[in-house]
C-alpha positions as CSV (number, residue, x, y, z in Angstrom):
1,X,39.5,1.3,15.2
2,X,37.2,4.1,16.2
3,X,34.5,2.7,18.8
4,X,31.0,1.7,17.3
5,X,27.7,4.2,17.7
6,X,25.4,3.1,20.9
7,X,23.7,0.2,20.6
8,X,20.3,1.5,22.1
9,X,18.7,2.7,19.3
10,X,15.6,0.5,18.4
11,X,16.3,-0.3,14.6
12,X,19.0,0.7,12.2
13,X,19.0,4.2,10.8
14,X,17.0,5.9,13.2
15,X,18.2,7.9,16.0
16,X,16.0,7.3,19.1
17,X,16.9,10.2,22.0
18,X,19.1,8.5,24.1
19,X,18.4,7.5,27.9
20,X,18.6,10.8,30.3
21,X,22.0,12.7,29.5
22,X,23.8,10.7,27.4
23,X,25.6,11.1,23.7
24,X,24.1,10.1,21.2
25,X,27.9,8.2,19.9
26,X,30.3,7.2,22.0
27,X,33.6,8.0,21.4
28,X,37.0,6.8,22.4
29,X,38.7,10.1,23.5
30,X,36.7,13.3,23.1
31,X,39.1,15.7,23.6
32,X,41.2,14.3,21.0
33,X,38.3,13.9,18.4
34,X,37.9,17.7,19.1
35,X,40.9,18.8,18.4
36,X,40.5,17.2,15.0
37,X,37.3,18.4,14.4
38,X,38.3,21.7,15.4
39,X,41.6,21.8,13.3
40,X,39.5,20.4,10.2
41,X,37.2,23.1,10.5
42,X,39.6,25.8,11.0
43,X,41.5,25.0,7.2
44,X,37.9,25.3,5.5
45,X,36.9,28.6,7.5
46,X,40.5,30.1,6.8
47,X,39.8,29.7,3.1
48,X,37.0,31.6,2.8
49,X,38.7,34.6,3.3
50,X,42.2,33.9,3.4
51,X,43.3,34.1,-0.4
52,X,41.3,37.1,-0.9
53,X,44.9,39.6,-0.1
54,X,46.8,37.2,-2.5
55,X,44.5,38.2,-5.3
56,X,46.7,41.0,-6.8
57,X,49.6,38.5,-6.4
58,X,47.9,35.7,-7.8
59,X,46.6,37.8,-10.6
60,X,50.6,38.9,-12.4
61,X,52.1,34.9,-11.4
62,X,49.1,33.3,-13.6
63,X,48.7,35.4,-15.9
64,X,45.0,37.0,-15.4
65,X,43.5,40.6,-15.6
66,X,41.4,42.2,-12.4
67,X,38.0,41.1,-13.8
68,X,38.9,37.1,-14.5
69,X,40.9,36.5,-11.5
70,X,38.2,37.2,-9.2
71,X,37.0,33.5,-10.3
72,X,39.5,32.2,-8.0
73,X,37.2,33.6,-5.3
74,X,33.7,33.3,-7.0
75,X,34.4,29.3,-7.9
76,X,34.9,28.4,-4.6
77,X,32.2,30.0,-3.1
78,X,29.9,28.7,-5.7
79,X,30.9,24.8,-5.6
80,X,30.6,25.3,-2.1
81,X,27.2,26.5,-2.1
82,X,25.9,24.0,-4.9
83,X,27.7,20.7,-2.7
84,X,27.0,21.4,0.6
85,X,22.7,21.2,0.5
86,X,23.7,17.3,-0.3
87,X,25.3,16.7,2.9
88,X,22.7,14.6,4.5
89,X,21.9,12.8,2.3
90,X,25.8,11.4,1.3
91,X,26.3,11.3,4.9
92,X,23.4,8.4,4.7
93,X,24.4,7.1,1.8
94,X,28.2,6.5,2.3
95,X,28.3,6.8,5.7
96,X,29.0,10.3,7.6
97,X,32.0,8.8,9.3
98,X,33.4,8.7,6.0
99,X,32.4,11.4,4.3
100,X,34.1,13.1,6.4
101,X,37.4,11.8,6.3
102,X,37.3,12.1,2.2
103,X,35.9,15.6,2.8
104,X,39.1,16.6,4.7
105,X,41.2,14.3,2.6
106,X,40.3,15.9,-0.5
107,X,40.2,19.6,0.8
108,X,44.5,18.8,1.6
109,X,45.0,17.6,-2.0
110,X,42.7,20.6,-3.5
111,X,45.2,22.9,-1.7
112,X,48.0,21.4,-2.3
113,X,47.4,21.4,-6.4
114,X,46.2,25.0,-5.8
115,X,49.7,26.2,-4.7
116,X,50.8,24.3,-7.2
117,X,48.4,25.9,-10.3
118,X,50.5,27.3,-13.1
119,X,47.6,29.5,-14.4
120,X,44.3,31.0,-14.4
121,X,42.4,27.9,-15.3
122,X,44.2,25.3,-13.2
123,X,43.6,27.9,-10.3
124,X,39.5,27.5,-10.8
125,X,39.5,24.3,-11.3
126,X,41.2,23.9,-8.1
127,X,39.4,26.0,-6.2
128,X,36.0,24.9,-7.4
129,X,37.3,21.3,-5.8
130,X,38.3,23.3,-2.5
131,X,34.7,24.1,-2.6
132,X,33.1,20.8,-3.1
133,X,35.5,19.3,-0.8
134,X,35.1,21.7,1.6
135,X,31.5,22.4,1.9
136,X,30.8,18.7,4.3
137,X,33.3,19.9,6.8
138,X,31.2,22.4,8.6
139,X,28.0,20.8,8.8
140,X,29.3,17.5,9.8
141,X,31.5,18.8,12.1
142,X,28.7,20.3,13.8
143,X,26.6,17.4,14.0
144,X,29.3,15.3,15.3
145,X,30.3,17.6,17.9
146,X,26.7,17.6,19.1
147,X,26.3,14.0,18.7
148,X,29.2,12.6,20.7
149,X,28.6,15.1,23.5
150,X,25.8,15.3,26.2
151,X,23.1,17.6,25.3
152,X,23.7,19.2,28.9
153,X,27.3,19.8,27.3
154,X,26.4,21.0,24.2
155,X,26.8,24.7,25.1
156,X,30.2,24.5,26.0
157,X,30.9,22.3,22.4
158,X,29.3,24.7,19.9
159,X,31.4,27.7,21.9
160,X,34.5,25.9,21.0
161,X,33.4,25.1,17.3
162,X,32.1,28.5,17.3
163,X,35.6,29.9,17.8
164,X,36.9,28.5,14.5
165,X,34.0,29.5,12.4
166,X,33.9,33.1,14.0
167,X,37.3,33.5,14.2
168,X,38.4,32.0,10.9
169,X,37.2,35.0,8.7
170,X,38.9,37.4,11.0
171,X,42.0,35.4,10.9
172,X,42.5,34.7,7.1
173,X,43.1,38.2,6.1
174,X,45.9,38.5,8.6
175,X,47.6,34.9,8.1
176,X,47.4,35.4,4.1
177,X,48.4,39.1,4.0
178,X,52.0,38.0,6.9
179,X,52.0,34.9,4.3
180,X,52.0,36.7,1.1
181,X,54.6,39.5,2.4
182,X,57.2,37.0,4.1
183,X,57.1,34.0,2.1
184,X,54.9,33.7,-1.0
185,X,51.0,33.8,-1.9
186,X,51.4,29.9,-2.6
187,X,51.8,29.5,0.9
188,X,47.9,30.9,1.2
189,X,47.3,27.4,0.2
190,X,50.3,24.9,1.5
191,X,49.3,26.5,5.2
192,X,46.8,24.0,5.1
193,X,48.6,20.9,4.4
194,X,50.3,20.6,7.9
195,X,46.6,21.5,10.0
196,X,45.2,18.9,7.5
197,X,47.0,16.1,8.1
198,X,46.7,16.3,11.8
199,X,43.1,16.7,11.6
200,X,42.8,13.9,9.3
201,X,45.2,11.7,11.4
202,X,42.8,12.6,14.3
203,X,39.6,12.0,12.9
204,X,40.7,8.4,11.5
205,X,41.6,7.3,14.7
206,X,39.0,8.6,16.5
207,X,35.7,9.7,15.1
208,X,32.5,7.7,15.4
209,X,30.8,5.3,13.2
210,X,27.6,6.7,13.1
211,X,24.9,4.7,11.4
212,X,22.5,6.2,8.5
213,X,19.7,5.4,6.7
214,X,19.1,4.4,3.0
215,X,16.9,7.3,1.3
216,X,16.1,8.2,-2.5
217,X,18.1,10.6,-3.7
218,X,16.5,14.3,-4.9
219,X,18.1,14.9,-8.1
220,X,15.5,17.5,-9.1
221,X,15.4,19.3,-5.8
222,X,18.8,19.5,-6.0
223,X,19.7,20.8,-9.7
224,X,16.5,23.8,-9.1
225,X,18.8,24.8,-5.9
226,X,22.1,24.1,-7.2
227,X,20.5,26.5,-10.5
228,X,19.1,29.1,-8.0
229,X,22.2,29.2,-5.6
230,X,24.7,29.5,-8.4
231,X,22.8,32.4,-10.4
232,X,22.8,34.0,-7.1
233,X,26.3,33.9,-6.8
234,X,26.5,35.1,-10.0
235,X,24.8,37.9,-9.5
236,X,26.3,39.3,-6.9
237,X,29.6,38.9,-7.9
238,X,29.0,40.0,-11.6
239,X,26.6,42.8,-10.6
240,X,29.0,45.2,-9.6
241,X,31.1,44.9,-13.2
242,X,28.3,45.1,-15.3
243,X,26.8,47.8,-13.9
244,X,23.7,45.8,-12.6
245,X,20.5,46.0,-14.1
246,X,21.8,47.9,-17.0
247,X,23.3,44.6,-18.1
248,X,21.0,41.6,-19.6
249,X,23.3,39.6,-18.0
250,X,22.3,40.1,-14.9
251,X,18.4,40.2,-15.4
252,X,19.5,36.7,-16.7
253,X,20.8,35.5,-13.8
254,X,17.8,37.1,-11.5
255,X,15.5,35.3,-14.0
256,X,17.1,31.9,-13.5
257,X,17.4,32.1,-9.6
258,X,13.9,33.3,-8.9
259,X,12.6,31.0,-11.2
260,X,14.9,27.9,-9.8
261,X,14.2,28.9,-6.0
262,X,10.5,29.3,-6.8
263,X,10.1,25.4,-8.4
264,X,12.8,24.2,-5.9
265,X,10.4,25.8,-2.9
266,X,7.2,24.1,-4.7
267,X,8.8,20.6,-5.0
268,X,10.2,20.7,-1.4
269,X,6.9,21.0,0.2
270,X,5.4,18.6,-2.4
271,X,7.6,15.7,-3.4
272,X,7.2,12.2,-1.4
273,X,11.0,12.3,-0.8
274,X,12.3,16.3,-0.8
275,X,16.2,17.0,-0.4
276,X,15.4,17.9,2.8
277,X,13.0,16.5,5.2
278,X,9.9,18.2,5.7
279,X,10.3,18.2,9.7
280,X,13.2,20.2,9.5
281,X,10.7,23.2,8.0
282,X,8.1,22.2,10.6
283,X,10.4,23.1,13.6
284,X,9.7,27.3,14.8
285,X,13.3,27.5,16.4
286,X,15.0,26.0,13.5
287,X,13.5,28.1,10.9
288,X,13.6,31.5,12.4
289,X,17.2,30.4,13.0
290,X,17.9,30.3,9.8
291,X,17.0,33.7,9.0
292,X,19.1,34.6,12.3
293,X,21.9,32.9,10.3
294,X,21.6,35.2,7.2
295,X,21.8,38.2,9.5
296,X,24.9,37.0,11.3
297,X,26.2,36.6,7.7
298,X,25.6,39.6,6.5
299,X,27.0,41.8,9.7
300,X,29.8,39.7,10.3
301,X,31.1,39.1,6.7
302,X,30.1,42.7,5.7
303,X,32.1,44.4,7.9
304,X,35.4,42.2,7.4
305,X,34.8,42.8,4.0
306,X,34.4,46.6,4.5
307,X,37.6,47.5,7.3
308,X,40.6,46.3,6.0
309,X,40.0,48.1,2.9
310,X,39.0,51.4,4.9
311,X,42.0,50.9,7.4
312,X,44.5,50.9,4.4
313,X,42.9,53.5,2.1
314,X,41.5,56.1,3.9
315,X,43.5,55.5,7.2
316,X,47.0,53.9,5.7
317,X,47.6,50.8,7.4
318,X,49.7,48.1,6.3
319,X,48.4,44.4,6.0
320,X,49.8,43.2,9.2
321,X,48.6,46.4,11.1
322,X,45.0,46.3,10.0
323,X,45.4,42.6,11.3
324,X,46.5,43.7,14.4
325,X,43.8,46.2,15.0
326,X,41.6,44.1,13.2
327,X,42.2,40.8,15.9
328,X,40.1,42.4,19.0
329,X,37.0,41.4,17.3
330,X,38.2,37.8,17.5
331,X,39.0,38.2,21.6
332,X,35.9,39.7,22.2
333,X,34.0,36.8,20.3
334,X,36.1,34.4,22.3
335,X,35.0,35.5,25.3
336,X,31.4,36.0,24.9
337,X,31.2,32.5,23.6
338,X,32.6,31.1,27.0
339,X,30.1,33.3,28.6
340,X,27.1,32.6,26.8
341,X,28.2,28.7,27.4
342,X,28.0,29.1,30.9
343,X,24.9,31.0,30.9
344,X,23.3,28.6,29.4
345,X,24.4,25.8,31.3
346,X,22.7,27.9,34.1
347,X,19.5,27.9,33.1
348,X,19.5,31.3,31.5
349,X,16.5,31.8,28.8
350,X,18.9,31.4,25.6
351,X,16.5,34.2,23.9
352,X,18.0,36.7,26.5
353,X,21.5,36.1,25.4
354,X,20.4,36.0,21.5
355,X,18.5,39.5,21.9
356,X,21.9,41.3,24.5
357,X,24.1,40.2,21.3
358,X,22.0,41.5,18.7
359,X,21.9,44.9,20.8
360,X,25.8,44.7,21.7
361,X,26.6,43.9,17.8
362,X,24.1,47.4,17.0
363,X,25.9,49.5,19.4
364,X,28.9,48.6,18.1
365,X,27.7,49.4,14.5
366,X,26.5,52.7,16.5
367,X,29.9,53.8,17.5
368,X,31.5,53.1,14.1
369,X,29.4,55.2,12.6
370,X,30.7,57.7,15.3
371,X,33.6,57.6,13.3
372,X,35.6,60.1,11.2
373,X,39.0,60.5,9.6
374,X,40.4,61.7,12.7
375,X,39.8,58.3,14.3
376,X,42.7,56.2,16.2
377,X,43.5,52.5,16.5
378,X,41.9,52.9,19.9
379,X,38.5,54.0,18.1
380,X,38.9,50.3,15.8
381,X,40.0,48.3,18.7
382,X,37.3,49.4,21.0
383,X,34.4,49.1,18.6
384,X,35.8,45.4,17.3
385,X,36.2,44.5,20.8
386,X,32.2,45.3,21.4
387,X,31.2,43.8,18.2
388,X,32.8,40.6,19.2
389,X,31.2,40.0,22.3
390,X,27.9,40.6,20.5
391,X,28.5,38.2,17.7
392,X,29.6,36.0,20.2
393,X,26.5,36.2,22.5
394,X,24.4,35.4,19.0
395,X,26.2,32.6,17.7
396,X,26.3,30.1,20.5
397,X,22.4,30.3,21.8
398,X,21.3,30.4,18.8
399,X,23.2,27.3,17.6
400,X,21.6,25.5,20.9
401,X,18.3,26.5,20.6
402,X,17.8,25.5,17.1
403,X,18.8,22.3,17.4
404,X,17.2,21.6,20.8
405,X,14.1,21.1,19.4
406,X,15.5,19.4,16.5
407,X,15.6,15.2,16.1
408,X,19.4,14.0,16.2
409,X,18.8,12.4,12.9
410,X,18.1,15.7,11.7
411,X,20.8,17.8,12.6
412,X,23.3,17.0,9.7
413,X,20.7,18.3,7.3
414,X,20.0,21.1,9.5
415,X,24.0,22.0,10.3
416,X,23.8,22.0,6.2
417,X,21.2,24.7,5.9
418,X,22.9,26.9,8.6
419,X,26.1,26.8,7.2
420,X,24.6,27.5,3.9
421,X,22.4,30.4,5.0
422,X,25.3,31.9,6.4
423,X,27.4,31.9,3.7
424,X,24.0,32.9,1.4
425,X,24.0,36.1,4.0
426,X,28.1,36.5,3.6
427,X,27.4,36.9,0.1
428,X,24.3,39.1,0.0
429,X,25.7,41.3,2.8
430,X,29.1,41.9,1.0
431,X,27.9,42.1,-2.6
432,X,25.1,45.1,-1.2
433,X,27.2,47.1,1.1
434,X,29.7,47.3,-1.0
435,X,27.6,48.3,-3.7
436,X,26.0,51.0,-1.4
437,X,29.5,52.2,-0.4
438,X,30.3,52.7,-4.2
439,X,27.1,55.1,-4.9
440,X,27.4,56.5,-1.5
441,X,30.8,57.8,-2.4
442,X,29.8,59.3,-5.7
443,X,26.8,61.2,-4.1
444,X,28.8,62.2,-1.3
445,X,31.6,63.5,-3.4
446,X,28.8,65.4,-5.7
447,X,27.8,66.6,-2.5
448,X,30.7,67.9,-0.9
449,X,32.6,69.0,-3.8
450,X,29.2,71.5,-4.8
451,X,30.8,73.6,-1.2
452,X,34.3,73.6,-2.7
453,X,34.5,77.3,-3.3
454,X,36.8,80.2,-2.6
455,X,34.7,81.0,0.1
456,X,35.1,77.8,1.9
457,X,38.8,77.4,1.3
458,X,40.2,80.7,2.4
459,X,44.1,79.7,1.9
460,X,43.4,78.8,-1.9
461,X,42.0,81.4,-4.6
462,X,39.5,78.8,-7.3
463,X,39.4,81.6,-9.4
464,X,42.4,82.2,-9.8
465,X,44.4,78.8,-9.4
466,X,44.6,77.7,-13.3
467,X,47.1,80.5,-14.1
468,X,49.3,78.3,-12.0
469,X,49.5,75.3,-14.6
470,X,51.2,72.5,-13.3
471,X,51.0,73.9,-9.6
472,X,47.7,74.5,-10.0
473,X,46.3,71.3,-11.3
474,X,48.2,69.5,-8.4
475,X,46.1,72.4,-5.8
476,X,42.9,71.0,-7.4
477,X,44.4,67.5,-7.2
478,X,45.1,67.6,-3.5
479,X,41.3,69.2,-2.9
480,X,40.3,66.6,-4.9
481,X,41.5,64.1,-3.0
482,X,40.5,65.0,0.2
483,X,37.0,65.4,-1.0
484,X,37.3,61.8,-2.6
485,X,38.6,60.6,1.4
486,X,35.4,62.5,3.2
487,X,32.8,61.3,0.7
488,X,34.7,57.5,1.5
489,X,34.0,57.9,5.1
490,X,30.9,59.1,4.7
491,X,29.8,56.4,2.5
492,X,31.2,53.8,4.9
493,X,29.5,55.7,7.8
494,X,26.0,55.1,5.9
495,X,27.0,51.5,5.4
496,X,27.6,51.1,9.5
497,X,24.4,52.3,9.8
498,X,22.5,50.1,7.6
499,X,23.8,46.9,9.9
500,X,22.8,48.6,12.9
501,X,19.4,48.9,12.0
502,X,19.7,45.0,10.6
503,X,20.7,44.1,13.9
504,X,18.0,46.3,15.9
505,X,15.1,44.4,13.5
506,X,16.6,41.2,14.7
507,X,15.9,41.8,18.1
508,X,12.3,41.5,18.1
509,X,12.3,38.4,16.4
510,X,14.4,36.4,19.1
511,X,11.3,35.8,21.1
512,X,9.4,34.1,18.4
513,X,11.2,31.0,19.1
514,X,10.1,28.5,22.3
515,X,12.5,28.2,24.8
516,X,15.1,25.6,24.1
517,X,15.8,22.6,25.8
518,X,19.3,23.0,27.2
């Protein structure tokens, strides 16, 4: 039977700060409970970019063409987004003890019935429960890491839950691409059962009862953002097909999310009884966090969404290579982690470490764009390496200092909105870089292919190349080619660029937030 939460609190549902250093929930055996929370949080992160190297798989087994088979992708991001602002409140409502024991509980059967989907349709469906299943893990796992920890520990917890959620993304591609080459893509999805089940054996046995309190439910707060976060889903990932704005489509789908997110803002800072409580919006720290989060996002997401392709096109890696070169960023954001825990611990100003990531993470963006198509492994290892430490120096501090200021019966609802401001700045950061990249490479080719002439090629006559035929048009082909490779690097050049400059306007912000309590 897992052990009861402390006793000391003056009345039921509220979550007085505990005596001195103390947790706010006792627990049995932490470093078990860890484990489980850890190994739970590990499935859900995996997913998010795991099945993305199945796709072309997925797509000739059930059936779909290249523009319907990206839902496989697009539904679970979206039920995610749409489930997870209602954390808090069903962690009051049921309980967030067992919440999150269905949560995990349903994210093994979703995975299970995805390996098993015959076609395009079952496949959604299934994914769209991943999703909903999936989006309580990380918040509560967050909240009940901090909770069952002393806030002098906490630190040294969020580094080790930051490890999964930073290294999860950097993971998945390799574990899915050595999965789909040496098994099956099914086994993108069946990975998860035997993680799962220890991490739901775990958390029965050991995590907390923690106690909640009854509260109205915001329907209306929560179809405007459920409206607002799905068109903006929506839009990103349909933007690109239809050609953006040129589409009405898409000037539907802006129309509906401005237009939900304005009415949701107005009725959050008006209704008796918002989604969210007010509080959460009144704390500095927590809120500039939050836009800390997007930016974390947008650099971290972006650029795995933007290397593996580069590695294998331009460069000619194979899957498990560009995981291998690929898998530095995740030491180097294992280490900084640890480091940034124990500077903390030691009384280091938190704002110092956020502010030396953000200028780490730049510099590495620096030296990528350094890059051309003359570049080694040594060039990609080096750079992901720096990056890591950076990303790592951001995550940790910042996770502490937003929630040191921050009631303990508001950090499930808080862990919600940084989860889903990440994943808000996964999504924006992906959808424009890569839409950047594709116009980049269209000018750059316009560009470079204007100096193809016989003056700048001296082995190859222009002129005089279409009396060759066949031999000719494969002369032009090859030039053609190697333009097309240039104006790729250059485009992904311009794109590096763009995120170092995101993370150089971060840094100034860093010291709008008070000091944390640590």
């Amino acid at each position: 039977m897992a052990s009861a939460a402390r006793p000391a609190s003056p009345a039921a549902g509220t979550a007085a700060p505990p005596p001195a250093d103390e947790p706010l929930l006792q627990v049995r055996n932490q470093p078990l409970l860890l484990v489980g929370i850890m190994a739970a949080s590990l499935i859900q992160v995996l997913d998010t970019t795991i099945a993305n190297v199945a796709i072309p798989h997925m797509q000739s087994a059930l059936g779909a063409n290249a523009e319907s088979v990206t839902w496989v992708l697009t539904s679970y991001i979206i039920a995610s987004a749409v489930a997870m602002p209602a954390t808090g409140w069903l962690g009051d409502r049921v309980g967030a003890r067992r919440l999150f024991i269905f949560s995990v509980a349903g994210f093994i059967i979703a995975s299970m019935m995805c390996g098993m989907a015959q076609n395009l349709g079952e496949m959604v469906l299934f994914r769209a429960m991943q999703g909903v299943t999936g989006a309580f893990i990380p918040p509560l796992s967050q909240s009940f890491m901090l909770d069952s920890s002393k806030p002098s520990r906490h630190p040294q917890v969020m580094a080790i839950w930051g490890l999964g959620i930073m290294i999860g993304p950097i993971l998945g591609p390799i574990l899915g691409g050595w999965l789909t080459e040496s098994a099956n893509w099914r086994w993108v999805f069946y990975v998860n059962l035997p993680v799962g089940i220890l991490a739901l054996a775990l958390l029965i046995t050991q995590l907390p009862h923690r106690e909640g309190k009854r509260r109205k439910f915001d329907l209306f707060g929560f179809v405007m953002l459920a409206v607002a976060l799905s068109s903006l889903q929506l839009l990103l990932d349909r933007g690109s097909q239809l050609d953006w704005f040129q589409s009405y489509e898409i000037w539907f789908y802006t129309f509906l999310m401005g237009s939900a997110a304005w009415i949701a803002i107005v009725h959050f800072t008006t209704a008796r009884e918002p989604l969210f409580d007010k509080a959460i919006f009144a704390d500095r720290n927590f809120v500039i966090a939050l836009l800390f989060m997007v930016v974390i996002g947008m650099v971290l997401f972006a650029n795995m969404a933007l290397l593996p392709p580069m590695l294998q096109r331009l460069f000619g890696y194979g899957v498990i290579d560009t995981g291998m070169v690929l898998m530095p960023r995740g030491v180097g954001v294992m280490l900084s982690m640890q480091l940034s825990g124990v500077l903390i611990r030691r009384g280091l100003d938190a704002r110092i470490v956020v502010a030396t990531g953000f200028a780490i993470a730049a510099y590495s963006q620096w030296m990528m764009a350094g890059w051309s198509l003359a570049a080694d492994e040594w060039h990609f290892i080096v750079t992901g390496l720096v990056q890591g430490l950076g990303l790592g120096l951001v995550f940790i501090p910042l996770n502490v200092t937003a929630f040191s200021t921050l009631p303990g019966h508001l950090r499930t609802d808080g862990s919600s909105l940084l989860n889903l401001l990440r994943s808000i700045g996964a999504s924006v950061g992906i959808s424009i870089t890569t839409v950047l990249l594709a116009r980049n490479i269209q000018t750059a080719h316009t560009d470079l292919g204007s100096h193809v002439t016989s003056a700048t090629i001296d082995a190859i006559d222009l002129s005089t190349v279409d009396r060759y035929q066949p031999l000719g048009q494969t002369v032009l082909s090859m030039v053609d080619l190697e333009v097309n490779r240039q104006a790729a690097m250059i485009a992904y050049i311009d794109d590096f660029y763009l995120m170092m400059w995101l993370a150089l306007a971060a840094i100034p912000m860093v010291f709008l937030m008070r000091k944390g309590r640590t």
